[in-house]
C-alpha positions in Angstrom: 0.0 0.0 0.0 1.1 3.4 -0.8 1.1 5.7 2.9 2.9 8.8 0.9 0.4 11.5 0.3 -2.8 9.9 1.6 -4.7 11.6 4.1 -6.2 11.2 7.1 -9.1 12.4 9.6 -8.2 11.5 13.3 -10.5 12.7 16.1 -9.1 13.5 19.7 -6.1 13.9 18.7 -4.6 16.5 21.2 -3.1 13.8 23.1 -3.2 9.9 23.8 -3.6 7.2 21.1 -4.8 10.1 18.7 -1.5 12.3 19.0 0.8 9.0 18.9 -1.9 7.8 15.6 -1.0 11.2 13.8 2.6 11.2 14.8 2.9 7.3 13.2 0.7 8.3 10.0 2.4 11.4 9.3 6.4 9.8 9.6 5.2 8.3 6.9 4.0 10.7 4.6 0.5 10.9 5.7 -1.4 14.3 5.6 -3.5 14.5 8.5 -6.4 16.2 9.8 -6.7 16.4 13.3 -9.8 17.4 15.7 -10.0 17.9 19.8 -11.6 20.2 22.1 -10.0 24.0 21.8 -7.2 24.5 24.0 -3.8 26.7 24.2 -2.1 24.3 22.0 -4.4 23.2 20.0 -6.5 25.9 17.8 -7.5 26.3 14.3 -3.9 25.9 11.8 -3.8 25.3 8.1 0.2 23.4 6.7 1.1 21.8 3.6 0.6 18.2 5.8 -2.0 19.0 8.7 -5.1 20.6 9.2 -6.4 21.2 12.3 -10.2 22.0 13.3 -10.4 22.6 17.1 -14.1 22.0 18.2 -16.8 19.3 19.8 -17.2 16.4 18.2 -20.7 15.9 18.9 -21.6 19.5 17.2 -23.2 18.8 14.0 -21.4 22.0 12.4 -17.9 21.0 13.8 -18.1 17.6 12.3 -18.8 19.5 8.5 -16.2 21.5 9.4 -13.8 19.1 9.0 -14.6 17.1 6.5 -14.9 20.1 4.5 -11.7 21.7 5.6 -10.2 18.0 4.9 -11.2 18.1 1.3 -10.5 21.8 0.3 -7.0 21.4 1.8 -5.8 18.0 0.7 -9.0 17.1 -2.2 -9.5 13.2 -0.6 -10.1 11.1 2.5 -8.2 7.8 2.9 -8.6 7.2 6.2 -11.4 8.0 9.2 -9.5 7.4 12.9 -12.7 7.7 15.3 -10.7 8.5 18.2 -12.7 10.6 20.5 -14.0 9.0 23.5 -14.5 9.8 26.8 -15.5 7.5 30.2 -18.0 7.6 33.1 -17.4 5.0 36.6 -20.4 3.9 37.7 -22.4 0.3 38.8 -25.7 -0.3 37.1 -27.8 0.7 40.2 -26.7 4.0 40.6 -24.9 5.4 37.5 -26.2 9.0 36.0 -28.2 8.4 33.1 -28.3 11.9 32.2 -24.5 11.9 32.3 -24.7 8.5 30.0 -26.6 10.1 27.4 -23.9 13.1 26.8 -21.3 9.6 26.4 -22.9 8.4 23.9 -23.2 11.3 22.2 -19.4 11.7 22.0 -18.9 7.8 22.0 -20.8 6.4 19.2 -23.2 9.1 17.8 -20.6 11.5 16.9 -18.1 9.2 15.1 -21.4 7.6 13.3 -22.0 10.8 11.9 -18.5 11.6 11.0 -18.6 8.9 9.2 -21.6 9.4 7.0 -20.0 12.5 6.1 -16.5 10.7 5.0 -18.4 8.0 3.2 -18.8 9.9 -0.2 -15.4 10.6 -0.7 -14.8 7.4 0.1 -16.9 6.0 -2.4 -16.2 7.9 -5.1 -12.6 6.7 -4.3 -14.0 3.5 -4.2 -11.2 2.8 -1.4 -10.8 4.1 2.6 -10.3 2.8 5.8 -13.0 3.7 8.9 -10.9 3.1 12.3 -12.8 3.1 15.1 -11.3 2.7 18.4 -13.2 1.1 20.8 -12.5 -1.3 23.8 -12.0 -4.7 25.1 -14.7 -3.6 27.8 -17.0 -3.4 24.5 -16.9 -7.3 24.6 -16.6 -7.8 28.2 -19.0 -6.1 30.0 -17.4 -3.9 33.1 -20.2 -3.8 36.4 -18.1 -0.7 37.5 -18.1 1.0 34.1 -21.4 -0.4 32.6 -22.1 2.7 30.3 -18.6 3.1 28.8 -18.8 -0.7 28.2 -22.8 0.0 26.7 -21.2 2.6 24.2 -18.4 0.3 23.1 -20.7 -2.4 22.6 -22.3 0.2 20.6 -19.7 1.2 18.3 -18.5 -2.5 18.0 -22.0 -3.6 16.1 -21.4 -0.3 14.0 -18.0 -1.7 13.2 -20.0 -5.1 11.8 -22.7 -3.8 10.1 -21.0 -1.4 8.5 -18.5 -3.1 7.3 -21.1 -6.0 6.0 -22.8 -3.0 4.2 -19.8 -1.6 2.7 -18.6 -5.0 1.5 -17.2 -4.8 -2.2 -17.0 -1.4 -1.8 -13.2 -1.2 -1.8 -13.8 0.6 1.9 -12.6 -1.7 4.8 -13.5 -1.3 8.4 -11.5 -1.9 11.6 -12.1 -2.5 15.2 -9.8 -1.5 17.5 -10.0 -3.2 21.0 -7.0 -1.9 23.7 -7.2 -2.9 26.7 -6.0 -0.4 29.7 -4.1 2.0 27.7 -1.3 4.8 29.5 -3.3 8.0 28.9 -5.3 10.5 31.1 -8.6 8.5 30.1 -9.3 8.4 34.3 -8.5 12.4 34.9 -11.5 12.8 31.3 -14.2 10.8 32.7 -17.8 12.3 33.5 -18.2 10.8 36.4 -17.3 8.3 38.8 -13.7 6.5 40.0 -12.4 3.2 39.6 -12.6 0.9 42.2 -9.3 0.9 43.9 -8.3 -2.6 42.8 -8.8 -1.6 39.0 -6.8 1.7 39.1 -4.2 -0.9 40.5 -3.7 -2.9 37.5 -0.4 -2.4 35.7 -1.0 -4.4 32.8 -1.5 -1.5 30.5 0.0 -0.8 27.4 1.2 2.8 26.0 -0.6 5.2 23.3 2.3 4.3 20.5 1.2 0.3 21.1 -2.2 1.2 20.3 -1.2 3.5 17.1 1.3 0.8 15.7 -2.1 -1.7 16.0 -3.8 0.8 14.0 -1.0 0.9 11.5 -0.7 -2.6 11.3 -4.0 -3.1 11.2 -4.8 -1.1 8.1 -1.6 -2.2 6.6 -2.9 -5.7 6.7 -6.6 -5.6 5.9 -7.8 -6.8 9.8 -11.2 -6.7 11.1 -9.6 -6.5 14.4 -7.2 -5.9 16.4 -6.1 -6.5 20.2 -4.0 -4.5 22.1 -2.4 -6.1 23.6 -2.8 -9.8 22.5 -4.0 -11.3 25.2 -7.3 -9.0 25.1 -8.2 -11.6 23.1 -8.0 -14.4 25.9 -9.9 -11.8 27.9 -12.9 -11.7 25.5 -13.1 -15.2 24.8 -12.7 -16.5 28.6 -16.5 -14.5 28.6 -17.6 -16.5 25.9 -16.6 -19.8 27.1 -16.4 -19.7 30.8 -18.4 -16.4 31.5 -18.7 -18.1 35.5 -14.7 -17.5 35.5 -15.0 -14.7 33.8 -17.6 -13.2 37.0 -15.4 -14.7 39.5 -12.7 -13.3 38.5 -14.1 -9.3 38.3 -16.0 -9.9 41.4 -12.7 -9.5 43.2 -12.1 -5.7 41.1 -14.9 -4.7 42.5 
């Protein structure tokens, strides 16, 4: 595949996996087109290899924003990295519904509607790669993160239908699943901490591990990819021995 003078849209990308995603795509060659909340560092900023539009995913006129920027600076899309994401603590008996609905707004809603808009291109193309990032808690279900683990769930089944949909399309579509990843994912969340024996857990891998998957992923054509391997254990330990698989985070809790 030819990276060199492709582009790419990558949400949240002020920091974490997105930041370490356009750091990767851009050594080589890639043009990118970044989006994350407004801040000191991150504003509004045109280059011959990055655009930048500083806004709110989930605002209907931020997401036009940069598509259109995307196309008037570099003319195509190649690649969609749905990055943004956000988290909320909370068991099922007593977490904030109101607060839920604002994560799914940013979790799955937004990148859905990101990308409808990139579709066109794509298909005109008749080639692209839609990334989304989403969680091994989206096929393990979390007690103390049950919404966060509802709005990966989510964004998984968009993964799969859309990419049934788009089959023959020349557009493929992959699922990212990290597991605990190095970033300031527990100083974003809406709401809530982790119980103490989660925020104890070391096994965790760094936001370059995740953006090399990414890489590697679209390099070779994947459907998924776990970060790190043995996410994939994890998930299937539910499916075949889901008693284990309780006993096992009864004692995170």
């Amino acid at each position: 595949m030819q990276w060199a003078g492709s582009v790419a849209i990558i949400t949240g990308a002020s920091e974490g996996i997105g930041a370490s995603c356009a750091r990767r795509l851009k050594q080589r060659g890639v043009r990118v087109s970044l989006n994350a909340l407004p801040a000191a560092e991150f504003a509004d900023r045109e280059s011959a290899d990055e655009v930048v539009t500083a806004g709110d995913i989930t605002d209907p006129d931020v997401r036009r924003r940069i598509v259109e920027r995307t196309l008037q600076s570099f003319g195509r899309i190649d690649y969609l990295i749905n990055n943004v994401g956000v988290g909320q603590y909370g068991y099922p008996s007593e977490v904030d519904t109101e607060i839920s609905k604002r994560m799914f707004d940013i979790n799955v809603f937004a990148p859905l509607a990101l990308t409808q808009l990139a579709l066109p291109t794509m298909r005109k193309q008749k080639s692209g790669v839609i990334v989304n990032i989403g969680s091994v808690g989206g096929k393990v279900s979390l007690p103390w993160a049950v919404m966060y683990c509802s709005t990966k769930w989510a964004l998984h089944c968009i993964d799969d239908s859309l990419r049934r949909e788009l089959r023959g399309a020349g557009i493929n579509v992959l699922k990212i699943c990290p597991g605990i990843v190095e970033t300031k994912f527990r100083d974003h969340v809406l709401a809530g901490k982790a119980p103490e024996p989660v925020g104890e857990i070391r096994r965790v891998v760094t936001p370059d591990q995740v953006a090399a998957g990414v890489v590697s992923g679209i390099e070779r054509n994947k459907r998924t990819v776990y970060i790190p391997k043995i996410g994939f254990a994890f998930t299937a330990l539910e499916a075949v021995a889901p008693w284990m698989m309780d006993r096992y985070l009864r004692g995170k809790m």
